[in-house]
N, C-alpha and C positions, 0 to 999 in steps of 0.2 A: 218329405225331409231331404228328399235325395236334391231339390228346385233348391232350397233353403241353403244346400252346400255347396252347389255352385253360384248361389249367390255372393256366398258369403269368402268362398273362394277369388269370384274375382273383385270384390273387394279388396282383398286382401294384396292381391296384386297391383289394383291402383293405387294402392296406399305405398304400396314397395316402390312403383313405377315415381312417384309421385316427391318421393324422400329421396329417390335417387336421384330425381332432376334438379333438386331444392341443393344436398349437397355438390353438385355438379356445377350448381350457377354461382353455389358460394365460391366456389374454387377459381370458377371462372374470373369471377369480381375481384376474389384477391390477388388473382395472376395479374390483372387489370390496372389493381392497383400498386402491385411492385412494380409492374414493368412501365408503369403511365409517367409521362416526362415531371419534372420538375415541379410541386406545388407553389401557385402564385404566394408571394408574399402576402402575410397575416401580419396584424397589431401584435407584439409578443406581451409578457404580464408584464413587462417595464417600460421598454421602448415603442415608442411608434411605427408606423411606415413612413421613411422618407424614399419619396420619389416616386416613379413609377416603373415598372418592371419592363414596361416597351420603349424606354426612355433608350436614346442611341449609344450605341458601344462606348465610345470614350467616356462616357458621363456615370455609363451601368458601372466599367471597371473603374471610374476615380472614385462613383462608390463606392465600391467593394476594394480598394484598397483602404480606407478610413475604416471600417467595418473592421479588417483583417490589425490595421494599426490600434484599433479601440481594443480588441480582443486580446493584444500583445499584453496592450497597456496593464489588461484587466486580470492576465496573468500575473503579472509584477506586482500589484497589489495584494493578489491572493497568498503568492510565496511570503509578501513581506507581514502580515496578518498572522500566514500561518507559525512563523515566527513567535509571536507571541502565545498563538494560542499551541507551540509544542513547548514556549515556558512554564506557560500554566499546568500543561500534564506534568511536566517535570517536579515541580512543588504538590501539585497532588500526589501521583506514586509512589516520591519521598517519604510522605509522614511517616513517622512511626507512634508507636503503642506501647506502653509500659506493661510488662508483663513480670507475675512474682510468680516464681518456685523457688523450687528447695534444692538445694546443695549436697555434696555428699556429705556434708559433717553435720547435714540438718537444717544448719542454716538457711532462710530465706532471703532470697536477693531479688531485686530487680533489676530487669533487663530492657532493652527499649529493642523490638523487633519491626519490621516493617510493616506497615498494614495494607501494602498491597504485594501480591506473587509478583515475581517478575516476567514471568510467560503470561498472568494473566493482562497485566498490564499495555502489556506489549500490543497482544489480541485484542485488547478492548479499545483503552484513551489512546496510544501509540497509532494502531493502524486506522483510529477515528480521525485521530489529526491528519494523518496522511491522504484519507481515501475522503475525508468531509466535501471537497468539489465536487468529486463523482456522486457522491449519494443524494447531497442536496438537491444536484441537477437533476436527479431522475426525482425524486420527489417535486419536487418545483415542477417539474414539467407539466407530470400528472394531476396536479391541482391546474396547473395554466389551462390545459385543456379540458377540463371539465373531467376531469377525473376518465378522459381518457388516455391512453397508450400512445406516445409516440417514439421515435426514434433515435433524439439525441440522447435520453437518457442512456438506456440501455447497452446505444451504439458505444457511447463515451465510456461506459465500465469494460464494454470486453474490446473494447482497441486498448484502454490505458493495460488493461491486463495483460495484452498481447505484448506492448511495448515495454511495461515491469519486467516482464519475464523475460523476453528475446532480445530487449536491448539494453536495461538496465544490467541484467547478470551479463550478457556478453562484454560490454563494457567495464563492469567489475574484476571480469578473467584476466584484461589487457592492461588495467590499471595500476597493477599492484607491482612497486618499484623494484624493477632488477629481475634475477630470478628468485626471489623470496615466494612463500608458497602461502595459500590462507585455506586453512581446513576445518569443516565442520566438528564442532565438537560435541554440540548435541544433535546427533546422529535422529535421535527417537522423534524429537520436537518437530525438527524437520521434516519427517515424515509423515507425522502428524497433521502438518499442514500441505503439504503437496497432497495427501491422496482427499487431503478435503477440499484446496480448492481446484484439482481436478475433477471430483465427484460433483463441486456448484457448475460447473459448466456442461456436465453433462446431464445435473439435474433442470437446466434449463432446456434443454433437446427435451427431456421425458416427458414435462410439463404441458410444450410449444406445439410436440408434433407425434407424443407418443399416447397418453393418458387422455387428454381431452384437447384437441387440435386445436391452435388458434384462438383458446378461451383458455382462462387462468380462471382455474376455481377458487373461489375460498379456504378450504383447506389445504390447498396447493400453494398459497401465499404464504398462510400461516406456517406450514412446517417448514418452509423456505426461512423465516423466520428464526423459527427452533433450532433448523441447522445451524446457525451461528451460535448459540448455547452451547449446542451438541458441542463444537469445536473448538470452543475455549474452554468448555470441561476435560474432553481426553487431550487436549495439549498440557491442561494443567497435569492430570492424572501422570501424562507422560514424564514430565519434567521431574516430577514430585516423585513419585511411587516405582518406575521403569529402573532408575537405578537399583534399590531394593528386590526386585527378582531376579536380576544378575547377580547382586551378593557382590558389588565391585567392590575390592578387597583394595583397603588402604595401603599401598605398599613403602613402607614408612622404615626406615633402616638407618643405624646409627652414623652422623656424619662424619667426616673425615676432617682433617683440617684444611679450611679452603680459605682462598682469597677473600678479602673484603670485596663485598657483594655489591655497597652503595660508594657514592662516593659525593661530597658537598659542593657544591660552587659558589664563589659570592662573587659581584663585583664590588668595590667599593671605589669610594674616592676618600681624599684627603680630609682631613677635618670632618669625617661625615658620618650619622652612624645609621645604622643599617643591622638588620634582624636573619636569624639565619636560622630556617625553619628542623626542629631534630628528626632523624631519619633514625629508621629502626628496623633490624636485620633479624628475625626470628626464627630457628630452625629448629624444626622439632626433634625431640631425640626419645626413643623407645629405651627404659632401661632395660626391661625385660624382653620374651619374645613373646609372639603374639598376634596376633590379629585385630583389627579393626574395623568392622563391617557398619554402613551406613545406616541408620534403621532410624525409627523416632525415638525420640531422647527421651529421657527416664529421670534426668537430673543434669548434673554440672560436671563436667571434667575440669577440674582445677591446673592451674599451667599458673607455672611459679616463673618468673622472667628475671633473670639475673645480665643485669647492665654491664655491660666489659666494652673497654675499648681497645677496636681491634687495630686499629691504627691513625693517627692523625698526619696532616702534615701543614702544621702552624707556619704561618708568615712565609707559607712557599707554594709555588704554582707551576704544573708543568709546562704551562704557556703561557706569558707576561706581554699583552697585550696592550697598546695606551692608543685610543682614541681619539685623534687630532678634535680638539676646538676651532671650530669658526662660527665667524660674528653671524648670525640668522640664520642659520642650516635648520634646514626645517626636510621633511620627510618629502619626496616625492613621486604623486599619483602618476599612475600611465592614464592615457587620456582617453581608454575607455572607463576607467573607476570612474572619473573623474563626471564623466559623462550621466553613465547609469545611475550616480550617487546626488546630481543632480536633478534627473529626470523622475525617481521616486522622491524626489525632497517631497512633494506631495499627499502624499501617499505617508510619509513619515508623517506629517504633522499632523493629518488626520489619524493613524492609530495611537499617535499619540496620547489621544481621549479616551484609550481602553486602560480600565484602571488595571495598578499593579498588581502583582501576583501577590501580595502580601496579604492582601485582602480575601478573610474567610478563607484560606489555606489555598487560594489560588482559585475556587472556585466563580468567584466574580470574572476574573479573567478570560477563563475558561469561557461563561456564557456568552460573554460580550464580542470574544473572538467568534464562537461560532457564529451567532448572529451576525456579523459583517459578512464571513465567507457566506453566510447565504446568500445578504443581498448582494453582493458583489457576482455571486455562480449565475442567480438570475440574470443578472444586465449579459452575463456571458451569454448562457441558453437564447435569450434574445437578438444579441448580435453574431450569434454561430448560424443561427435558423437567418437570419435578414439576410448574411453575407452571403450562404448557399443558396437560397433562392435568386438574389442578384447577379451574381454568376452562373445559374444552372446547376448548382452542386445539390446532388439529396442529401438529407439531414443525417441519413447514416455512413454517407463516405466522409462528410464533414466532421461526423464523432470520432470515430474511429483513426480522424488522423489529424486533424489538427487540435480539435479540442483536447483528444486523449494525451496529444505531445504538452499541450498546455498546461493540460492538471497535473501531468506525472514531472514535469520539471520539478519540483521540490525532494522527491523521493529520486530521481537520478544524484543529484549535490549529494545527496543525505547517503546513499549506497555506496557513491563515489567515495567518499571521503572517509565511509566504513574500511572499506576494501582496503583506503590507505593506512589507514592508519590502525589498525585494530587487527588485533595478532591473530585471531579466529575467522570464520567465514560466516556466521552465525547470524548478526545480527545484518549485512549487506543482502545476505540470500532468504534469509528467515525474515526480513522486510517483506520483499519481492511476494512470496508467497504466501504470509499472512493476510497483506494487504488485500490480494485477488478473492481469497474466502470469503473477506468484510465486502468488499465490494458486491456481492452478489448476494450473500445473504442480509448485508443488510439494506444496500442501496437498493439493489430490486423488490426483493422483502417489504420494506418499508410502505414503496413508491406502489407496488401492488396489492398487498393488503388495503390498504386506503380506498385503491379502484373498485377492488373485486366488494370489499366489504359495502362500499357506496351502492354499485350494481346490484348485490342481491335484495339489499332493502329496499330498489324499487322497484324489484322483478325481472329483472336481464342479466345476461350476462355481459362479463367485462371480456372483451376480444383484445388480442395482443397479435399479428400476423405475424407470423416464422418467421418466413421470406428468407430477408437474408441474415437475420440471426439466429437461424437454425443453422445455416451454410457455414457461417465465421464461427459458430460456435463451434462445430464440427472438425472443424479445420485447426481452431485454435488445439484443441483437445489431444490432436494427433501432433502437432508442434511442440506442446510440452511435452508431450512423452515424449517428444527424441530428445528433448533437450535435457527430460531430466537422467535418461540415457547417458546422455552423456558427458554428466558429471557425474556421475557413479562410473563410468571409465573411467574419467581422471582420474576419481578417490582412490580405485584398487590398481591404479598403474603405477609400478615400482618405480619409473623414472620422475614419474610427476610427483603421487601421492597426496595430491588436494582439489578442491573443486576452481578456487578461486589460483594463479599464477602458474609460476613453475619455467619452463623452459621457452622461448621468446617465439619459438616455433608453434612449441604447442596454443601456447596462448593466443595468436591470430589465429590458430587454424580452427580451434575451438570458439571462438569469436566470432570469427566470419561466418561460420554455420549458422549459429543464433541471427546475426543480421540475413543472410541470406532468407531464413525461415519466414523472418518477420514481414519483409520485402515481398514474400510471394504471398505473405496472408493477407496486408494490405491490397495487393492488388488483383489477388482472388472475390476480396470481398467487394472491393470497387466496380469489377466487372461483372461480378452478379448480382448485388446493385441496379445495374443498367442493364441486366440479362443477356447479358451477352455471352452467358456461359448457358 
């Protein structure tokens, strides 16, 4: 017995010796392959190979500027696309639903309510429309290669996330006109979705390089999945149910006599007539005292409206304006409109065959848009990967910074113009970070459920190499938490008191930070990348 245990002993150690050198040469091979130069150009699923890769400098970069202007082009299609397909959510989230209860006097009424949340919609058709480039292209990809793993996808969701976050909000801080201030008001929502899509990026490190290295299980896919459910359930919960355990007290107190609140403008002209829409001024008044707490409704509060007019001022105007006539004055473009409004005429005439929104409550629309942005994110993913190979660029410095700048253009306009215009911070910042949640849960979700679920039905596993999206992701993780830092400065700082504007100082100086962040994660990740770190 005693021969039989030192047999079986060293066995046992070759078997150890043996698994050691197995994971040692894997390690070796993927070190091998992060740090190995450049992949020769491939057929991508759309485009072909033009050229050839040893072809001489002037001829590599006249390619690879065509490639970089095809890329532009293919941006400008996707914004003007997505255009329709953010009409189409807009007529979906609309509908509403006829709903009967009863009144306090018994009576039954019907009410028309919305039939979709507004947080949930937001979370769902909202940040689908926004983040549909990014998801397709990781999904696209993973089908292009055989349902294996590559690099634009994934690289393109967490650069654009990087860029949502550190440059779209630091640009929203700087935007907002004067010193006027824009403050979060749903405080909870918001919360809601930062520590979630904080948690998606760190549940990709756990995935990558903690739980099973370099392989993406199938359950590991799937509750990547689930996490996006997760997170449009407690944002809804939040939205919905959070005010009700504070008990926010309606503080509602009898009004004084105040100014007229509205006030009407017409223009008119001579001989001409013209329609002048009624405005109506509503202030609630408590006769008793009393309280008012938020809770679900039980029936009707009936609200009696009595019409008074609080002041007019007929046939008079505080500024009498007239408008010079001349023969063919016509409006005129700057001659970049003029230019851009040209160069998508293209582009227009082709969406033009996506039918209206009118159709099945928008959702024709809806399909027919997404489907363009896909084939359209393909020919991208094709000439992202052509153009980086034709220059030496790897596929994930190319995601991470040009394609991510590519797809997020839609949502910079759209935060931009929140910021300006929209008296809260909520829906400029509550973009930003819903969007990054979707983006991982479901663009990666999607794109690897698919791989892994493929790999295990015919016996392998599906590999996905860290590298350097274990590194960016890491990095990214540590740059939103300063940033979310510090906009909870701002909030509780007595001179600012909001996330978004405030004093002309603070706002670059809180601006700048954000770009600086973003500047070193770019080129943190570029350079390890090329390992040079």
């Amino acid at each position: 017995m005693g021969g039989q245990y030192i047999v079986r002993a060293r066995r046992v150690g070759l078997d150890d010796i043996s698994h050691t050198n197995t994971s040692n040469d894997q390690q070796r091979i993927m070190l091998e392959d992060k740090c190995a130069s450049v992949k020769p150009c491939s057929p991508g699923l759309i485009l072909p190979i033009w050229g050839n890769q040893n072809d001489e400098l002037p001829i590599r970069i006249f390619r690879a500027f065509l490639y970089l202007s095809l890329m532009i082009y293919l941006f400008l299609g996707v914004s003007i696309v997505a255009d329709r397909f953010m009409a189409a959510i807009d007529v979906i989230t609309s509908q509403q639903r006829n709903v009967t209860i009863k009144g306090s006097n018994g009576e039954t009424k019907v009410v028309s309510v919305r039939m979709w949340n507004e947080t949930v919609s937001n979370l769902t058709l909202m940040a689908l429309g926004s983040s549909a480039p990014e998801i397709l292209l990781t999904v696209i990809e993973v089908i292009g290669n055989k349902f294996e793993a590559g690099d634009l996808g994934p690289g393109t969701i967490i650069g654009s996330a990087a860029f949502n976050f550190f440059c779209i909000i630091g640009l929203c801080i700087i935007v907002v006109p004067g010193d006027e201030k824009r403050r979060i008001e749903r405080n909870d929502v918001f919360w809601v979705t930062v520590i979630w899509s904080t948690f998606a990026y760190i549940w990709l490190y756990l995935i990558l390089c903690v739980f099973s290295p370099n392989i993406v299980q199938v359950w590991e896919a799937l509750l990547t999945l689930i996490f996006f459910a997760l997170t449009v359930t407690t944002a809804y919960w939040a939205s919905r149910y959070a005010p009700n355990l504070r008990r926010l007290m309606l503080n509602i107190t009898r009004p004084e006599l105040r100014k007229a609140s509205a006030i009407s403008h017409s223009l008119t002209e001579p001989n001409a007539y013209y329609a002048e829409k009624e405005i109506e001024c509503m202030f609630p008044k408590l006769s008793i005292d009393g309280y008012l707490y938020q809770r679900k409704h039980s029936g009707i509060i009936n609200i009696h409206k009595l019409d008074t007019d609080i002041g007019s001022a007929d046939r008079s105007a505080a500024e009498y304006v007239e408008i010079p006539q001349e023969e063919d004055a016509k409006g005129k473009k700057s001659t970049t409109y003029t230019f851009v409004d040209y160069v998508s005429l293209p582009w227009e005439i082709l969406f033009s065959c996506i039918p209206s929104t009118k159709y099945c409550h928008g959702w024709v629309c809806f399909i027919a848009s997404i489907v363009s942005i896909g084939i359209l994110t393909a020919i991208i993913g094709d000439t992202a990967s052509l153009f980086g190979c034709t220059i030496g660029l790897k596929d994930t410095v190319t995601a991470i910074t040009i394609v991510a700048l590519g797809t997020s253009v839609p949502d910079t306009f759209a935060s931009k113009l929140a910021a300006i215009q929209n008296p809260t911070a909520d829906s400029s910042i509550g973009n930003v970070t819903g969007s990054n949640a979707v983006n991982v849960f479901l663009g990666i979700g999607i794109a690897w459920s698919i791989a892994s679920i493929y790999h295990a039905c015919n016996g392998n596993a599906f590999h996905v190499h860290a590298g350097s999206l274990a590194a960016s992701v890491a990095l990214f993780t540590i740059g939103s938490t300063i940033c979310v830092v510090i906009l909870q400065l701002r909030r509780h700082n007595k001179m600012i008191s909001a996330e978004l504007g405030g004093p002309a100082g603070c706002k670059w100086l809180s601006a700048g930070v954000f770009f600086l962040i973003w500047i070193l994660y770019i080129t943190y990740c570029a350079l390890d990348a090329y390992c040079l770190f």
